[in-house]
C-alpha positions in Angstrom: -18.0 252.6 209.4 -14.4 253.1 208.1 -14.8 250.6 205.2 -11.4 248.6 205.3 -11.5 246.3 202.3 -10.8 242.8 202.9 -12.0 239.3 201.1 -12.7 235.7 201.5 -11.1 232.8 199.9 -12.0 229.5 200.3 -9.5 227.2 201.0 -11.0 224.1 201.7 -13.7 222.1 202.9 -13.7 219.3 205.4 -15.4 216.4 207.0 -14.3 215.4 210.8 -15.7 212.4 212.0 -15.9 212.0 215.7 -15.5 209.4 218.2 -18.2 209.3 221.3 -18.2 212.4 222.9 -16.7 211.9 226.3 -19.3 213.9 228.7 -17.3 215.6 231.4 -20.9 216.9 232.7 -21.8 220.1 233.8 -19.6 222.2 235.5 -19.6 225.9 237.1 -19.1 227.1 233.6 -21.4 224.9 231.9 -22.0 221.3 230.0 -18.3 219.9 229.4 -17.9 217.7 226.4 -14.7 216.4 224.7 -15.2 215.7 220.9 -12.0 213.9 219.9 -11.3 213.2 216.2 -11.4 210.0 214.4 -10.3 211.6 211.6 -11.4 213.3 208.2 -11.2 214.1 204.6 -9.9 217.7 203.8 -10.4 218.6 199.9 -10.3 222.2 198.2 -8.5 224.7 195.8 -5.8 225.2 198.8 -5.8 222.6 200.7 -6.2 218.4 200.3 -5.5 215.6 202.8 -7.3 214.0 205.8 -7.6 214.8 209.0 -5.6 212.9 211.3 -6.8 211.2 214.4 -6.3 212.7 217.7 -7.3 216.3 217.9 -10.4 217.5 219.1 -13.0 219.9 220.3 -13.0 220.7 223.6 -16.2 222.5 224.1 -18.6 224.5 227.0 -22.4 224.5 226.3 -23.0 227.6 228.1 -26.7 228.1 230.2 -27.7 230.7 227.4 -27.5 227.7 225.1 -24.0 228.9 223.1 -21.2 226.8 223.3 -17.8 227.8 223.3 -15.6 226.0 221.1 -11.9 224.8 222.0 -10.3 223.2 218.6 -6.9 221.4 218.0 -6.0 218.8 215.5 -3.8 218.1 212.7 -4.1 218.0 208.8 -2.0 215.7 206.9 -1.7 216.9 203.0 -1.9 215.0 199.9 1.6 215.3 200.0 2.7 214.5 203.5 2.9 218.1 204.9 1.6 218.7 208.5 -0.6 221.4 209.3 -1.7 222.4 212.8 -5.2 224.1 213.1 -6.1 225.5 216.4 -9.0 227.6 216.6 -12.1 228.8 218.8 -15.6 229.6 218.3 -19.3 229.1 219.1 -21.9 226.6 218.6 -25.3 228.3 218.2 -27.7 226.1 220.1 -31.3 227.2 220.7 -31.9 229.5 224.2 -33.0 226.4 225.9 -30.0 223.7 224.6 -28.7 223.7 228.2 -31.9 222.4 229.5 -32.2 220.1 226.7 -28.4 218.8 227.0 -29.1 217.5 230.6 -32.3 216.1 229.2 -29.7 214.5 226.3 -32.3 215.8 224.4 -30.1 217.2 221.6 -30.4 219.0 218.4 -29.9 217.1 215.1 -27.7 219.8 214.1 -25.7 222.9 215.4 -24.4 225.8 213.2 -20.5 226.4 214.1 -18.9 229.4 213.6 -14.7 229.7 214.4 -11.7 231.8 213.8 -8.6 229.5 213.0 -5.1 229.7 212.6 -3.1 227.5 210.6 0.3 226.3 211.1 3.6 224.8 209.7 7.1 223.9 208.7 6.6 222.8 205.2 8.0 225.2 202.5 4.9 224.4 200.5 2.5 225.6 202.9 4.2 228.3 204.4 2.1 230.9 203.0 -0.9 229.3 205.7 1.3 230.6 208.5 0.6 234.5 207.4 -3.1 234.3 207.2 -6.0 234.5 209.5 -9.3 231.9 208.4 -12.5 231.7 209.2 -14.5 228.4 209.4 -18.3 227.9 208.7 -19.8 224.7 209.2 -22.3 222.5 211.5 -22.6 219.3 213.4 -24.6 216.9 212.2 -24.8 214.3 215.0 -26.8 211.7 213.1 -23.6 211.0 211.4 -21.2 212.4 214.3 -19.3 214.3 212.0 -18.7 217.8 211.5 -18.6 219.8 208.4 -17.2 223.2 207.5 -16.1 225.7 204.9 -12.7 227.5 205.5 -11.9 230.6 204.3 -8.8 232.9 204.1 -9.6 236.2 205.4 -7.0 238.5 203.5 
């Protein structure tokens, strides 16, 4: 182990609720399932807004049960800056989701795990555009909504 230091800051936590997932089905790769955005609350020591509607997660439940996650969407700030976050990740289903997603017998909830970057023009938010984050977080399906901790990785 080379022991580079590095920390965690949190930046925010958010709230995305979801529209119906649109089901593409189940391709070579796996189970294909748009989650578009509805939209969101964003609040934390960093960052506070909303989610804006449109974005999504444009994931892959993998046969071993992991899905692979594809996110886009836009922040808007308290203040009317716009913030890009792209980022990818896994879903940590059980080894037998696959079976159970094509049964639509699905989990109540499903840790998330994602690396994201953050972008923008606003002076006041430049500083988002140097760093790397990491989000924590799980979807709750009862509520269609997903809910994560971001953190700077610095």
């Amino acid at each position: 182990m080379f022991g580079y230091e590095y920390s965690l800051e949190h930046v925010c936590s958010y709230t995305i609720i979801l529209q119906p997932t649109e089901l593409i089905g189940p391709l070579a790769e796996g189970i294909r399932a748009n989650y578009h955005f509805a939209g969101g609350e964003v609040d934390g020591p960093k960052l506070r807004g909303k989610f804006r509607p449109g974005g999504g997660d444009f994931a892959t439940l993998r046969r071993d049960g992991i899905g692979m996650l594809d996110i886009h969407g836009t922040i808007e700030t308290h203040d009317g800056a716009l913030i890009y976050e792209v980022g990818t990740g896994l879903a940590y289903g059980s080894e037998d989701a696959y079976e159970r997603a094509m049964k639509r017998d699905l989990a109540p909830t499903v840790p998330l795990r994602a690396v994201v970057r953050l972008q923008t023009a606003h002076p006041s938010y430049l500083w988002v555009n140097r760093l790397q984050f990491v989000s924590i977080g799980e979807l709750v399906r009862a509520r269609s909504e997903v809910r994560a901790d971001i953190y700077a990785l610095k």
